[in-house]
C-alpha positions in Angstrom: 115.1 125.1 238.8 117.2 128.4 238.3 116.6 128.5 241.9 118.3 125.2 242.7 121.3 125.9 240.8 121.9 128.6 243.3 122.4 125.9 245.9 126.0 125.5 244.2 127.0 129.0 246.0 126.6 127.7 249.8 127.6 124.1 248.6 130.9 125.6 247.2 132.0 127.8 250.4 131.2 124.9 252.4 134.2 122.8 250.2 136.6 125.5 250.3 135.9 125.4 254.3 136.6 121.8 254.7 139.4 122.1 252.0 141.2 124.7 254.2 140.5 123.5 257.4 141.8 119.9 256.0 145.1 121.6 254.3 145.6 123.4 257.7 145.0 120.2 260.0 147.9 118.1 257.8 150.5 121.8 258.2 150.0 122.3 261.6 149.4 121.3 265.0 147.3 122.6 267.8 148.9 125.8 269.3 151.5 125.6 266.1 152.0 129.0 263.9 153.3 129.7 260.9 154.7 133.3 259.8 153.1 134.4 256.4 153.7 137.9 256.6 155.8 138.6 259.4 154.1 141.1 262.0 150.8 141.1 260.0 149.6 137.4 258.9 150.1 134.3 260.6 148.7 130.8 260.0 147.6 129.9 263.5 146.0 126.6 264.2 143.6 126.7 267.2 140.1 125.1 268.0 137.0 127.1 269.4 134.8 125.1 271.4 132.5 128.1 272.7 131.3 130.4 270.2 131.8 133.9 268.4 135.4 134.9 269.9 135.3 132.0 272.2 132.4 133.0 274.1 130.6 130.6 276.1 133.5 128.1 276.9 132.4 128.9 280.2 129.6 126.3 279.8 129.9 122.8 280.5 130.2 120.3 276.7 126.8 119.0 277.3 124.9 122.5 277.5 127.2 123.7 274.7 126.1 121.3 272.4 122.6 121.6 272.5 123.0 124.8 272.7 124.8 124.9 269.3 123.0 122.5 267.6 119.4 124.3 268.3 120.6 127.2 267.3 122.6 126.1 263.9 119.3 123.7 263.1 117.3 127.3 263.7 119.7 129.4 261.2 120.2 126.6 259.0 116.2 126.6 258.9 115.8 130.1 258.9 118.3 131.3 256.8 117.9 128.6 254.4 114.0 129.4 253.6 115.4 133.2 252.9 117.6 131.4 250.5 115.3 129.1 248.7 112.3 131.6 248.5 110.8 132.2 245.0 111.4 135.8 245.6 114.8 136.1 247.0 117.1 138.8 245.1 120.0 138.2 243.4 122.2 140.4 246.2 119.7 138.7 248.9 120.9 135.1 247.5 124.5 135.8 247.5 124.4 137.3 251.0 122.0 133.9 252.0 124.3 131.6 250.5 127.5 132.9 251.8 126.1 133.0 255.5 124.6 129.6 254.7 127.8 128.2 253.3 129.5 129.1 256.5 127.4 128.0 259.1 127.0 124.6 257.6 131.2 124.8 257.8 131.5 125.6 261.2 128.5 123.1 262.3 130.3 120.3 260.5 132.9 121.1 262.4 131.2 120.8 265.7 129.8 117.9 265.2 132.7 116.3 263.9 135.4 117.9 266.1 133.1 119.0 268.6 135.1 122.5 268.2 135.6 125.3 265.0 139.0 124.8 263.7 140.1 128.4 263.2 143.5 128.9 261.4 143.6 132.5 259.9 145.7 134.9 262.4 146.1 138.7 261.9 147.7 141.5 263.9 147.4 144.9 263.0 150.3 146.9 265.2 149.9 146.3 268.5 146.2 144.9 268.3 145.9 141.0 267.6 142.7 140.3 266.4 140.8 136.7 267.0 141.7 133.5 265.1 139.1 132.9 262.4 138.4 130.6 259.4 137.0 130.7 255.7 133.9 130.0 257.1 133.7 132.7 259.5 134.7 135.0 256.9 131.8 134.2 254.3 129.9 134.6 257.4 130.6 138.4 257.4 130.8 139.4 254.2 127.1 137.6 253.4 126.1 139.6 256.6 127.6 142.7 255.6 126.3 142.3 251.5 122.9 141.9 253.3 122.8 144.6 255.9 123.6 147.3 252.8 121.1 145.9 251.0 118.8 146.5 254.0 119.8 150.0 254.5 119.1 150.4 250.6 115.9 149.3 250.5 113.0 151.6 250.1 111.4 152.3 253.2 107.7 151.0 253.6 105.4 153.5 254.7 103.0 153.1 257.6 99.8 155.3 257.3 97.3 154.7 260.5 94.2 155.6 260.2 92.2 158.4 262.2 88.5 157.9 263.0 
């Protein structure tokens, strides 16, 4: 049961997504920026129709979304098992369910826009890093949580045999 509850965590990032990407689509319009903090923050509506950084645009719509559908089906699959297994640990979960909060975002987002809508704009100096979403970000951070985690955990060690 305990472990059900925990189904609130991906459930909730995935309403702030579609609550931001909703608030954004009524502010702006495609191409359309907004100054929040001149020179560093920006409210920049744009739509990704490839994937991570606009990669694979180059593909034609019809490889793109199978493409994108077999592999958000496998993650939500995959990912989603991690999440719901009896064993999972607390920092594990949280990791799970923000990665898993996110990718259901952005996939709803394919399949109902049939692109990402990404929104949050930053520069820092002269660099100007990619237009991202809510999504994108719990994506990260439950990637990061779970990568310390990794490098935290006691190493397993292998003993071979000798005949």
């Amino acid at each position: 049961m305990r472990r059900l509850l925990w189904l609130f965590l991906p459930a909730g990032v995935l309403a702030m997504d579609l609550a931001s990407k909703a608030w954004i689509l009524n502010l702006l319009a495609e191409g359309e920026s907004k100054p929040v903090i001149k020179g560093f923050f920006n409210l920049n509506l744009g739509f990704n129709r490839g994937a991570i950084f606009g990669s694979l645009t180059w593909l034609p719509a019809p490889a793109r979304v199978i493409l994108f559908a077999v592999a958000g089906l496998a993650a939500l699959f995959i990912i989603g098992r991690m999440f719901l297994e009896r064993g999972t640990a607390t920092l594990d979960r949280l990791a799970l369910g923000f990665i898993l909060g996110g990718i259901l975002g952005n996939s709803l987002d394919r399949y109902l826009r049939g692109a990402v809508v990404d929104f949050l704009d930053f520069v820092f100096g002269t660099w100007h890093y990619w237009t991202f979403n809510l999504a994108d970000s719990f994506i990260l951070v439950g990637v990061v949580l779970y990568g310390l985690r990794m490098l935290r955990a006691p190493k397993v060690e292998h003993r071979t045999t000798e005949n």
